[in-house]
N, C-alpha and C positions, 0 to 999 in steps of 0.2 A: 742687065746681067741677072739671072739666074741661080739663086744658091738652095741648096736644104743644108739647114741649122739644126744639127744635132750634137749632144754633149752628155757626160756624166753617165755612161753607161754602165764600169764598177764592172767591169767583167772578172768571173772569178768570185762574185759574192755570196754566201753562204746564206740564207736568212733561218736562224739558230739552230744551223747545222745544215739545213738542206739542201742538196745542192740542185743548181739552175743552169747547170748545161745547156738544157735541150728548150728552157725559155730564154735564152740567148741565143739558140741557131733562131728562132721563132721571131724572136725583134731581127733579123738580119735576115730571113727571109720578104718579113715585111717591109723593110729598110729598102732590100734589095727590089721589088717591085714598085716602089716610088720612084726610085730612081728611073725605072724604066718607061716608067709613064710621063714621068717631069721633063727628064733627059734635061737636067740643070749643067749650068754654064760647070759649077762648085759644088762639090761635098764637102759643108764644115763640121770639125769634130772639134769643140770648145773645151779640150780636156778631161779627166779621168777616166781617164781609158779602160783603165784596171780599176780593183777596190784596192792594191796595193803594191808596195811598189817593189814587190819580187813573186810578180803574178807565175807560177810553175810556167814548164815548156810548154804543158799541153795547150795551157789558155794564152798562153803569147801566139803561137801555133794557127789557136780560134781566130785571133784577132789579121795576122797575116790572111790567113785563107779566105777570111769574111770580106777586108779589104779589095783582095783579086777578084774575087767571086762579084762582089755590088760593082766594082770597077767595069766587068765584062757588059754590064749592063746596061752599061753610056761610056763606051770606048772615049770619047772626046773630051769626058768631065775630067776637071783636075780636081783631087778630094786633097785636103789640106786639114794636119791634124797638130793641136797641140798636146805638152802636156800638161796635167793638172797636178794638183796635192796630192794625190794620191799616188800620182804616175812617179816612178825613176826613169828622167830622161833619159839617162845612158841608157836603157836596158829599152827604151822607146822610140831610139832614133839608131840601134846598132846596124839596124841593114837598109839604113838613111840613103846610100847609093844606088842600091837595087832598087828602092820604091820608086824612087823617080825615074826610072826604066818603063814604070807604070803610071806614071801621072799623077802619082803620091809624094806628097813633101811631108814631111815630119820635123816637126820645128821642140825642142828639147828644152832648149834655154835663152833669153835675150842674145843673140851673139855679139860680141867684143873681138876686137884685137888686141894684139900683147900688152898692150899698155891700159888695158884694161877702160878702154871708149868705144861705142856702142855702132857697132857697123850696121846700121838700120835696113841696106840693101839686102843681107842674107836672112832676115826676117820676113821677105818682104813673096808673094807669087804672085806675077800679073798674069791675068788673062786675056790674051790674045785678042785684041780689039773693042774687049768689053770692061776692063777694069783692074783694079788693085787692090788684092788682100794683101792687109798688113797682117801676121800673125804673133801674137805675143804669149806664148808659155807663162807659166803658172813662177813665179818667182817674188822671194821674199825683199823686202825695201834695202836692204843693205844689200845685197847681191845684182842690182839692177847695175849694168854698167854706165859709169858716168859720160856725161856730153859735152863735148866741146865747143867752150864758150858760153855755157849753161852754169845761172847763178844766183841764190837766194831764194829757189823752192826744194822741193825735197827731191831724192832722187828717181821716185816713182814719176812725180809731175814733169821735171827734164825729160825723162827718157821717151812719154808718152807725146809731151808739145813738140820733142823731136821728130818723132817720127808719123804725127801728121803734117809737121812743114814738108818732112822727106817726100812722103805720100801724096801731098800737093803737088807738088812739082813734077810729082814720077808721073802722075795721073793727068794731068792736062785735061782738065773738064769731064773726066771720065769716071764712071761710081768710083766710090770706095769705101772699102768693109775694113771693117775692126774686129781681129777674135782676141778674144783675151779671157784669163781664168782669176777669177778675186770677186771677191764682195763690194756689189756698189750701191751706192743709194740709202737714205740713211731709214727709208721707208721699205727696203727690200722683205717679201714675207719670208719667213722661213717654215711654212707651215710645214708639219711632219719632220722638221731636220733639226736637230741639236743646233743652236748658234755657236758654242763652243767648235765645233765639228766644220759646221759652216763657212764661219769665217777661217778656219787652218792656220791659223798663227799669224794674221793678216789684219789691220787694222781694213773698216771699213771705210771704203774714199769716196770722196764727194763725184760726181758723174763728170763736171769738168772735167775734175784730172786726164780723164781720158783723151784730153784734145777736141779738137772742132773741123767741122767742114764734110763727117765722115758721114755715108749715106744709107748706113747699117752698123752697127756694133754685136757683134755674136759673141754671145758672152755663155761660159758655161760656172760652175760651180754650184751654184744655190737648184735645187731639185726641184719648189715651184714653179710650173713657168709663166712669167710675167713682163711686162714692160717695166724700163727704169722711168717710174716717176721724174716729171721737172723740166720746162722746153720741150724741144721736138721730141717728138715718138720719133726714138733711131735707137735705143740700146735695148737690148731684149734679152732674157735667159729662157732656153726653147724646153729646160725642165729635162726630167728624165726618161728616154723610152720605156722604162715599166716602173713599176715601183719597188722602190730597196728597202724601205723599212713600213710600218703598219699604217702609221698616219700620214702619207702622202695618199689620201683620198682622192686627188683629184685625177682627172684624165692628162695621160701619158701620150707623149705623140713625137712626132719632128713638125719642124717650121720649111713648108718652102716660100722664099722671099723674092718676090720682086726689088731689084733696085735699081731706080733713074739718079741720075748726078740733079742734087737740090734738090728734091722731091720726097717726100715721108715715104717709106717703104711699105711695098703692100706682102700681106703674111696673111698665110692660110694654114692653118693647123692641121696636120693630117692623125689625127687620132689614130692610135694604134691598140688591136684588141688584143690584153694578154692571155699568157698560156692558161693561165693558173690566178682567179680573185685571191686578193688579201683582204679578210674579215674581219673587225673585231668583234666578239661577242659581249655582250654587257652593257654595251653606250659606252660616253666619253666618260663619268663619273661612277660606272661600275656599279656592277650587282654583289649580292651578297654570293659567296660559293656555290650553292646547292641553285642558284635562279639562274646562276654566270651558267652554270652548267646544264640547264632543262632547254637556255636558250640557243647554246650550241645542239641538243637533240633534236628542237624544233627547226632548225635551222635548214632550208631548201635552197641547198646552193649547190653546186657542180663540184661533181669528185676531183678527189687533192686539190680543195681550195687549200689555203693556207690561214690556220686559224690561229688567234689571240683570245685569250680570256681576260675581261678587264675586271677587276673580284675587289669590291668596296671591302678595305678592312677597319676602319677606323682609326681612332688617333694611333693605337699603340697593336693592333693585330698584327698576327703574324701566321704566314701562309700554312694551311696544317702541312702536315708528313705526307700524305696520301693524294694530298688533291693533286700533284702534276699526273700520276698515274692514273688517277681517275678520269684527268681530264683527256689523258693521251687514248683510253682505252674509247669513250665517248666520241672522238675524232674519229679513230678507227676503224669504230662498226658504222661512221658515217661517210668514211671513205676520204675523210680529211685529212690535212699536214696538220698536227698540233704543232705550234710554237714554242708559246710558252703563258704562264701567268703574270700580267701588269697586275701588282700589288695599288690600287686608290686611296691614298689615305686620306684624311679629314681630318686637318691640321689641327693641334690644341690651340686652345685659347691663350691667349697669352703670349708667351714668347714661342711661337708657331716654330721658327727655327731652327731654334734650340732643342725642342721638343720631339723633331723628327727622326723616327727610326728609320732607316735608308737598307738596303737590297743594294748587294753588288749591282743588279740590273737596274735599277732604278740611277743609281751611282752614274753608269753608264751613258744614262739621258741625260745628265744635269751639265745644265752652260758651266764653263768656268765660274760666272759671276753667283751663281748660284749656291756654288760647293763652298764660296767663298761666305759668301751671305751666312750660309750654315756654321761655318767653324766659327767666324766673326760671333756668332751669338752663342756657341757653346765655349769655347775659350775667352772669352771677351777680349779679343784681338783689338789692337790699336790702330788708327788710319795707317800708319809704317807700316804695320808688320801685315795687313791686307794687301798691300801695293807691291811690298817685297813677294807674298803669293800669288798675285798676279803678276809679277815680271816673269817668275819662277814657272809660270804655266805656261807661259807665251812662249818662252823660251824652248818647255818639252815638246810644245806643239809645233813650235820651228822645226 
């Protein structure tokens, strides 16, 4: 069997203010020509569909058209889509009947019956002499529907050991894929992604959980894309088709997979070129203002790149009045998107912590564990009262 693994596309995302229409038709025309060339059994969409989960008509609209349009392009394929963190199911599966008119399943939530136990068949799309996607939507640990007869693990590990028993049996020697949206592996990178963000109010689970015997795992959420470390090479996050924020440096693509029943899967990465580089100017630990900015003028890069200024201020700096407009005016007459300024500090000596002056933006990047680390050392918070602000975050991230 046949698939291309793609996920976390974020449709709808702004990068600080800009808007990316027309490099979204751009990833979906080149989406759209893989498909043509593969002509794969499965199109997988491992959730986040949208950046959020009341994407306007227009970009819901995007994501239907784009759909039919890549669909035209291998009549035969069935493309199978979850949602993620980001996504609102309901507003993700409303025209859940019509899609499958086209060969499109849209899976929203674990499904259950009234009593609240996990019908694993309406999760589930086979393909026609070659195999079995199980598809599992993005869903938090208490919300998973319970299993019958299932008892003494938690109810993420029930729902998922259920439903590769089901999957065994549905499958009868035939592949079988795994999509799912969550943080796996306790070695996952998160480079360029907030873990706070990452993880989505989700505790990270060990790769078992996911069950056994499956001969692919397409997994979306985390934006590098890598293998899950541990055992077989079978669980993989295929990363994002461009990139959503500055430090995802690395190259963006889809996964087409080969998959044999028993067999490690083979995956070739089809790199995809964006519309528009995202640059930062400065390095990773930042120049002083006036060098952040000589090196954006020297800069020889392709018109509306999107630029960042990374501007070393030291322990206690604070950005002048003038620089974002200087820096906006310097993009300009170079034909750039200015972003914005990343503030570098250089922490005090001492109690480093405590000490930090913080930028709503900066604010913005920092893990929960982090914001927590900080109050901890300027209130002198007690192990309680850290744990009660960690419940308390979890909860608004829920």
């Amino acid at each position: 069997m046949k698939v291309i693994h793609t996920s976390d596309w974020h449709l709808g995302d702004r990068l600080h203010g800009w808007d990316r229409t027309d490099e979204e038709e751009h990833f979906f025309s080149q989406l759209k020509s893989v498909v043509a060339r593969e002509r794969p059994d499965a199109l997988l969409v491992s959730g986040d569909v949208f950046d959020n989960g009341t994407p306007g008509n227009d970009i819901a609209k995007k994501f239907n058209d784009a759909l039919l349009n890549i669909s035209d392009a291998c009549p035969t394929m069935e493309t199978v889509v979850i949602a993620g963190n980001h996504d609102s199911y309901s507003r993700l599966v409303v025209d859940e009947s019509l899609w499958q008119r086209h060969n499109v399943h849209v899976f929203g939530i674990p499904a259950e019956d009234d009593a609240g136990r996990a019908v694993f068949s309406r999760n589930i799309v086979e393909i026609a002499q070659k195999g079995v996607i199980a598809a599992v939507p993005f869903c938090h640990e208490r919300n998973f529907p319970s299993v019958a007869g299932a008892a003494g693990a938690s109810r993420v590990q029930e729902y998922f050991a259920g439903m590769a028993q089901f999957t065994a049996e549905m499958a009868q020697g035939k592949p079988r894929v795994l999509m799912a949206h969550l943080t796996v592996g306790k070695e996952t990178d998160f480079t360029g992604q907030d873990q706070s963000m990452a993880i989505g109010g989700q505790e990270c689970i060990d790769p078992d959980v996911l069950g056994t015997g499956y001969d692919y795992i397409a997994l979306g959420h985390i934006h590098c894309p890598q293998w899950i470390k541990g055992g077989r090479k079978v669980a993989r996050y295929c990363g994002t088709p461009r990139a959503i924020h500055f430090d995802e440096t690395y190259d963006h693509g889809v996964d087409i997979v080969e998959v044999e029943s028993g067999k490690e899967p083979s995956v070739r990465t089809e790199v995809l070129k964006p519309m528009r580089d995202v640059v930062t100017a400065g390095g990773k630990n930042g120049l002083p203002f006036e060098e952040a900015l000589r090196a954006v003028e020297e800069l020889d890069a392709q018109s509306e790149t999107y630029i960042r200024l990374n501007v070393a201020l030291g322990e206690n700096g604070a950005i002048g009045p003038d620089w974002a407009e200087r820096a906006r005016r310097a993009c300009s007459s170079k034909g750039y998107r200015y972003c914005t300024i990343n503030p570098i500090r250089k922490e005090a000596a001492g109690n480093a912590a405590a000490a930090r002056v913080i930028t709503v933006a900066e604010l913005k990047e920092l893990s929960n564990e982090k914001v927590i680390e900080i109050l901890s050392a300027r209130h002198s918070l007690t192990p309680r009262q850290c744990d009660l602000i960690k419940k308390l975050m979890e909860e608004i991230d829920a």
